[in-house]
C-alpha positions as CSV (number, residue, x, y, z in Angstrom):
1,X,0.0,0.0,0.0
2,X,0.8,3.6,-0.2
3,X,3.5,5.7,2.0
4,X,2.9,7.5,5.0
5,X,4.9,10.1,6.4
6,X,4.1,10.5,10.4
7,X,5.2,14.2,11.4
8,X,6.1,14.4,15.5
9,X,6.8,11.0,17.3
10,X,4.4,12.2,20.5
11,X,1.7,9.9,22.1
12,X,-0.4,11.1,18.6
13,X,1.8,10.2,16.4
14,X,2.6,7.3,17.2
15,X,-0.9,5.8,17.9
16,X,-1.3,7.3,14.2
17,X,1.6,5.5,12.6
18,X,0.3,1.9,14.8
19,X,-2.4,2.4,13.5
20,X,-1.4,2.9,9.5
21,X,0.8,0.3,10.1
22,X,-2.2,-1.9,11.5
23,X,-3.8,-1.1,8.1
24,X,-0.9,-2.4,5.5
25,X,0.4,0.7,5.2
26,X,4.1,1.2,5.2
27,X,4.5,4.1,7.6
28,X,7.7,6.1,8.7
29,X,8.1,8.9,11.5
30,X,9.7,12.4,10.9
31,X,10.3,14.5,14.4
32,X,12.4,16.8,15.8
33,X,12.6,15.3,19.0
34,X,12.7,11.3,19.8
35,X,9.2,10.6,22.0
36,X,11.3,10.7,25.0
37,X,11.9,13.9,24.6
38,X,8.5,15.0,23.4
39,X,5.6,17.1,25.4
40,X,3.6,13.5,25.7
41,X,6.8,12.1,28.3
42,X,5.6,15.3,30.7
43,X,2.1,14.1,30.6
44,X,0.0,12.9,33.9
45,X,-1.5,10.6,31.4
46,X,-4.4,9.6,33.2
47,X,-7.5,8.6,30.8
48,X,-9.8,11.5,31.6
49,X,-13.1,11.9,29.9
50,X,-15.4,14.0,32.1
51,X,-16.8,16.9,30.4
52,X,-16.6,15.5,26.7
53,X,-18.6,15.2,24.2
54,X,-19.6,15.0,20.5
55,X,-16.4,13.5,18.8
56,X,-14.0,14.2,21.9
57,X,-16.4,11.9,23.2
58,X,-16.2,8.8,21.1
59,X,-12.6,9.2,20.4
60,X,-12.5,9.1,24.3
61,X,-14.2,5.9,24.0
62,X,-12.4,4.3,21.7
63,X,-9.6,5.1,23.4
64,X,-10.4,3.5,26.8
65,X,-11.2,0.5,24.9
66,X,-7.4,-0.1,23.5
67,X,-6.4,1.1,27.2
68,X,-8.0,-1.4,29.4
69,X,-6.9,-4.5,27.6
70,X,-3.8,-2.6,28.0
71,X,-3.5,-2.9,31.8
72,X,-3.0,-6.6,31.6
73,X,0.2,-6.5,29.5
74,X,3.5,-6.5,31.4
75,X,5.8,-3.7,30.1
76,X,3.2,-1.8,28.6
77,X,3.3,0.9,31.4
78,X,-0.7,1.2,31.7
79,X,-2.1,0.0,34.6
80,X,-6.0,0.3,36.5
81,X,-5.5,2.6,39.0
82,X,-8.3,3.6,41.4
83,X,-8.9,7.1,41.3
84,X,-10.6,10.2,43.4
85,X,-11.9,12.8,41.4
86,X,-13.2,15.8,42.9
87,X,-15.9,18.6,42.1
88,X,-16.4,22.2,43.4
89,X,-20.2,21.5,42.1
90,X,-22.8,18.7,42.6
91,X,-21.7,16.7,39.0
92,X,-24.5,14.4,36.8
93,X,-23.4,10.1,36.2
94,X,-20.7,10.8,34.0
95,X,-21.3,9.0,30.3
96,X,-18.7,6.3,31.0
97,X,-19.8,5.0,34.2
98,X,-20.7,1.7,32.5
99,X,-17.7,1.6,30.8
100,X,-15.0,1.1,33.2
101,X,-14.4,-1.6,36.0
102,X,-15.3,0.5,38.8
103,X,-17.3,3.4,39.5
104,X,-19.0,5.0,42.7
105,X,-19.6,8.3,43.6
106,X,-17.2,9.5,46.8
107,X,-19.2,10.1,50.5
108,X,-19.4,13.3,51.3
109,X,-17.6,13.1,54.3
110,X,-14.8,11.5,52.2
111,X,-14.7,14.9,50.0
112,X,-12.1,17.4,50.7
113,X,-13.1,20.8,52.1
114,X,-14.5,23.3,49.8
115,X,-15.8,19.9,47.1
116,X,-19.3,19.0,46.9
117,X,-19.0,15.6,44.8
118,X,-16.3,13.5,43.4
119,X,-16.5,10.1,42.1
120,X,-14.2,6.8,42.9
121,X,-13.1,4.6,40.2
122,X,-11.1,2.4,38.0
123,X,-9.5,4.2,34.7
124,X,-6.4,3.6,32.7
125,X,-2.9,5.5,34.1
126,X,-0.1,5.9,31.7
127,X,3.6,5.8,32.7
128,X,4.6,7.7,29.8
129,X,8.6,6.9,30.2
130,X,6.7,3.2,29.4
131,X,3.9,3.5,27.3
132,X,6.0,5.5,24.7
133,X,8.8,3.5,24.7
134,X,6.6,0.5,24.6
135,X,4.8,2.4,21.7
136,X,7.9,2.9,19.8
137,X,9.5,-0.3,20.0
138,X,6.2,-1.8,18.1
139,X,6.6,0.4,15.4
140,X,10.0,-0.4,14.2
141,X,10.0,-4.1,15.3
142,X,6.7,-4.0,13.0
143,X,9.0,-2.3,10.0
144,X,8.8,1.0,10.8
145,X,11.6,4.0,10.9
146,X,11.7,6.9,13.0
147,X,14.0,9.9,11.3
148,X,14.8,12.6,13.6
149,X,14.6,15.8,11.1
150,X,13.1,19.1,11.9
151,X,10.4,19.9,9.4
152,X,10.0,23.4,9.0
153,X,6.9,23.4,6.1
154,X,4.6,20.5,5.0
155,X,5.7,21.3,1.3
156,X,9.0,20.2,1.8
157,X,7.9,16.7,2.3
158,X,5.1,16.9,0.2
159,X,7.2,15.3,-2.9
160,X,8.3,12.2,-0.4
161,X,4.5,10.5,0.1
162,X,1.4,10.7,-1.2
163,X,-0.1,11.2,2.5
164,X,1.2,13.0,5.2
165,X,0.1,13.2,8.7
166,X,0.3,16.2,10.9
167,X,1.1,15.4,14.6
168,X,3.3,17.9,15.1
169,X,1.9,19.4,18.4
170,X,1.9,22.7,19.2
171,X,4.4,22.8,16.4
172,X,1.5,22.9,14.2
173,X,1.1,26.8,15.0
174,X,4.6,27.3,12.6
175,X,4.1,24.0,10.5
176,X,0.7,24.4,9.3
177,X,0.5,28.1,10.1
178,X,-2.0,27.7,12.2
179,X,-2.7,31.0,14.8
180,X,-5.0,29.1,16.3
181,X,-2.4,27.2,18.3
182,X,-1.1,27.9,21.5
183,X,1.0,26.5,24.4
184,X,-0.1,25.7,27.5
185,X,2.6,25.1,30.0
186,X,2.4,22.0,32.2
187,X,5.3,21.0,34.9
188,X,5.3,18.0,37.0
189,X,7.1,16.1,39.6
190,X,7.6,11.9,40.0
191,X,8.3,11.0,43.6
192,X,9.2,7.7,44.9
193,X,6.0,6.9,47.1
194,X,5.2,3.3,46.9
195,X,3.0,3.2,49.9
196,X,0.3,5.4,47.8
197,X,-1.7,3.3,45.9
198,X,-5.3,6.1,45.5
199,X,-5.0,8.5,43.2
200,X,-6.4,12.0,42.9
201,X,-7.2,14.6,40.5
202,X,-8.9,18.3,41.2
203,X,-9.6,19.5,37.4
204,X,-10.3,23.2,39.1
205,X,-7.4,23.9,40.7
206,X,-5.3,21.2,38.6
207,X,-4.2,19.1,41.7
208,X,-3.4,15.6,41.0
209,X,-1.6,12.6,42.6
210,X,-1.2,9.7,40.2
211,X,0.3,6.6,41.0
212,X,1.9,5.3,38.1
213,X,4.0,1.9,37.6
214,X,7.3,4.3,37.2
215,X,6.4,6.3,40.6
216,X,3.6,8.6,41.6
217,X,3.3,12.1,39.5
218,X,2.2,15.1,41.5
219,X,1.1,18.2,39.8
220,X,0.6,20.6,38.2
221,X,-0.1,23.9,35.8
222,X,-1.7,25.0,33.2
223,X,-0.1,28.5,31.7
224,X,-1.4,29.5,28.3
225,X,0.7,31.5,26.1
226,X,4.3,30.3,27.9
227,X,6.8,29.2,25.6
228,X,9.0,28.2,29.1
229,X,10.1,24.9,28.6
230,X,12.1,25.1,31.7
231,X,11.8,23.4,35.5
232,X,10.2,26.4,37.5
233,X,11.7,25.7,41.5
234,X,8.9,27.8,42.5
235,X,6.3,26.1,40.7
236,X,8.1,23.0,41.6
237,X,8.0,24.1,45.4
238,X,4.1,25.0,44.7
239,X,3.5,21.9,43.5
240,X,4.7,19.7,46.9
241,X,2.7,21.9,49.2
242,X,0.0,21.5,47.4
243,X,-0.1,17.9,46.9
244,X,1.0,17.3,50.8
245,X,-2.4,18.9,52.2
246,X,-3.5,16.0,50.2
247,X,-1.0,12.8,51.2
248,X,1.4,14.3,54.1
249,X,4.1,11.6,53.4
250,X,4.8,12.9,49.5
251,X,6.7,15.6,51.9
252,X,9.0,13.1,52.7
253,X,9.1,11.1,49.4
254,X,12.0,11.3,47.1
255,X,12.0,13.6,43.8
256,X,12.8,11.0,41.1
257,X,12.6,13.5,38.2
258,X,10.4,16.5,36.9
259,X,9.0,17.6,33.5
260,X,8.0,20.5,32.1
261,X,5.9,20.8,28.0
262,X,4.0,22.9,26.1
263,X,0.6,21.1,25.7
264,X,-1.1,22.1,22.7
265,X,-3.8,24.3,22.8
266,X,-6.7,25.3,19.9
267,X,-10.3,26.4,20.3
268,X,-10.5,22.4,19.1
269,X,-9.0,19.6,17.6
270,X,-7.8,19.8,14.5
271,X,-8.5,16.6,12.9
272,X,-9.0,17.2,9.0
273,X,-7.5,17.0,5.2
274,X,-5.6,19.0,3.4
275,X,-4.6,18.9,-0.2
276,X,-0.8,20.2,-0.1
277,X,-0.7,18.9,-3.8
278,X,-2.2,17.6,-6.7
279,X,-0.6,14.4,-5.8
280,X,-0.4,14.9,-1.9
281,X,-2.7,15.2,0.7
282,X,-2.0,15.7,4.5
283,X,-3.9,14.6,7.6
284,X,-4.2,17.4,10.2
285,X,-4.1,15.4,13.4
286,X,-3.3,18.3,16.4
287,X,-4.8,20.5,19.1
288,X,-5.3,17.8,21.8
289,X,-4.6,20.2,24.7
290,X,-4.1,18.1,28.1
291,X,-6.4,15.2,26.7
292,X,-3.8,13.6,24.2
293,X,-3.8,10.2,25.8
294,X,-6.9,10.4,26.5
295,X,-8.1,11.0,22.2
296,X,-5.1,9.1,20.7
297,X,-6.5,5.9,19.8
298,X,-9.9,7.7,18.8
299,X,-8.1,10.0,16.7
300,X,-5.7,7.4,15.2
301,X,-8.5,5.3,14.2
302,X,-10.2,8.4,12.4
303,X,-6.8,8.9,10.6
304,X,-6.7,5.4,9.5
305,X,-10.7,6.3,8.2
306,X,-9.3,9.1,6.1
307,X,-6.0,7.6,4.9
308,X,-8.1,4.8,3.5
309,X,-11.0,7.6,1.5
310,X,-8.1,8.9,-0.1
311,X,-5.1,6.5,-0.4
312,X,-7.6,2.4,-0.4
């Protein structure tokens, strides 16, 4: 079957080029930076599906149905972690009750000061030092290459394949000229705190503590507009008193490593085709915000859905 060229080696791009592959295609990845050193390593990476619907919605779905299976496979770095997540209002079922292993909604004496509901659950969590590494090592064992090259315009690959797909992040706001793009700084911390098995996640004041099979994440920010790749000690320091009103003992837990990314922002996601050429055509696939994990398989499938109306 026909070429595809993968721009951006993130958790998107690479559940994009699985997928091709998955569909006889024979797929190969340009990116700047190897996933490791990508925004989706930074990610908290928990499969959160709240407030969506519409498409966010079923690509959601479709997502949580590659993760679960997922959780049972060594090495993978997914696992079903048991979650508390907290409201500042009274919250409706949420659509995917039925969906996962376990669901309940939290006791209000169980709540933390100032919520009024929160439920208790059973969702996929992401170690993404794993998952991506796991990710990558199927693509090439499966044929695939991974090139690190900056791109700096679609139309200088646009004589290489007949399809292109743009996964290129918050990237896309120079590669596809797309204002509509922004950042949206995120920073984390892993600790080494074994003896926390419940997670928890405040989506209003972006509080979280996830254990993870590569150590427990606390966090975190969300800054639109800042370009500031960099580990921020006072965001860092923010971060830890936070998250110890929560568990006390993360005060004493080890700092394994910290992140920092750019999450990339639009008013939605960009999921679309483009002719580049009369014999090239590229797949927009960007604009995932803090949900990539969360929409990669849903959004890889769709790519897969397009690839085949224009390529067979």
């Amino acid at each position: 079957m026909s070429d595809i060229i993968i721009i951006g080696s993130g958790v998107i791009g690479l559940s994009a080029a699985l997928d091709s592959q998955a569909a006889g295609y024979q797929a190969r990845i340009l990116t700047r930076d190897l996933p490791g050193a990508t925004t989706s390593m930074a990610a908290g990476a928990m499969w959160s599906a709240t407030d969506l619907d519409g498409r966010l919605r079923r690509w959601a779905e479709v997502s949580l149905q590659r993760f679960l299976p997922l959780t049972e496979v060594p090495g993978s770095g997914v696992t079903l972690q048991r979650m508390r997540e907290v409201y500042p209002t009274p919250m409706s079922e949420p659509w995917y009750r039925d969906r996962i292993p376990f669901f309940k909604r939290m006791e209000a004496q169980d709540l933390p000061d100032g919520m009024q509901d929160g439920y208790l659950m059973d969702v996929p969590m992401v170690a993404p030092p794993i998952y991506l590494e796991y990710l990558q090592r199927q693509f090439e064992e499966a044929g695939g290459r991974i090139e690190t090259r900056a791109v700096s315009s679609l139309d200088e690959v646009a004589d290489d394949a007949p399809l292109i797909v743009n996964c290129s992040g918050v990237g896309a706001r120079e590669l596809a000229q797309d204002e509509a793009v922004y950042p949206i700084r995120g920073q984390t911390t892993l600790v080494d705190a074994p003896d926390i098995s419940l997670g928890y996640m405040n989506h209003d004041r972006v509080d979280h503590i996830f254990p993870r099979s590569d150590g427990v994440l606390i966090g975190g920010v969300k800054v639109p507009w800042d370009w500031n790749r960099e580990i921020d000690p006072d965001v860092a320091a923010d971060i830890l008193a936070r998250t110890v009103k929560i568990e006390p003992s993360i005060a004493d837990a080890k700092v394994l490593r910290q992140f920092s990314g750019l999450r990339p922002g639009r008013h939605d996601v960009r999921l679309e085709v483009e002719e580049l050429s009369p014999s090239c055509a590229v797949i927009h696939n960007y604009g995932h915000a803090a949900i990539g994990y969360t929409l990669s398989w849903g959004c890889a499938a769709d790519v897969v859905a397009l690839a085949r109306g224009l390529c067979g």
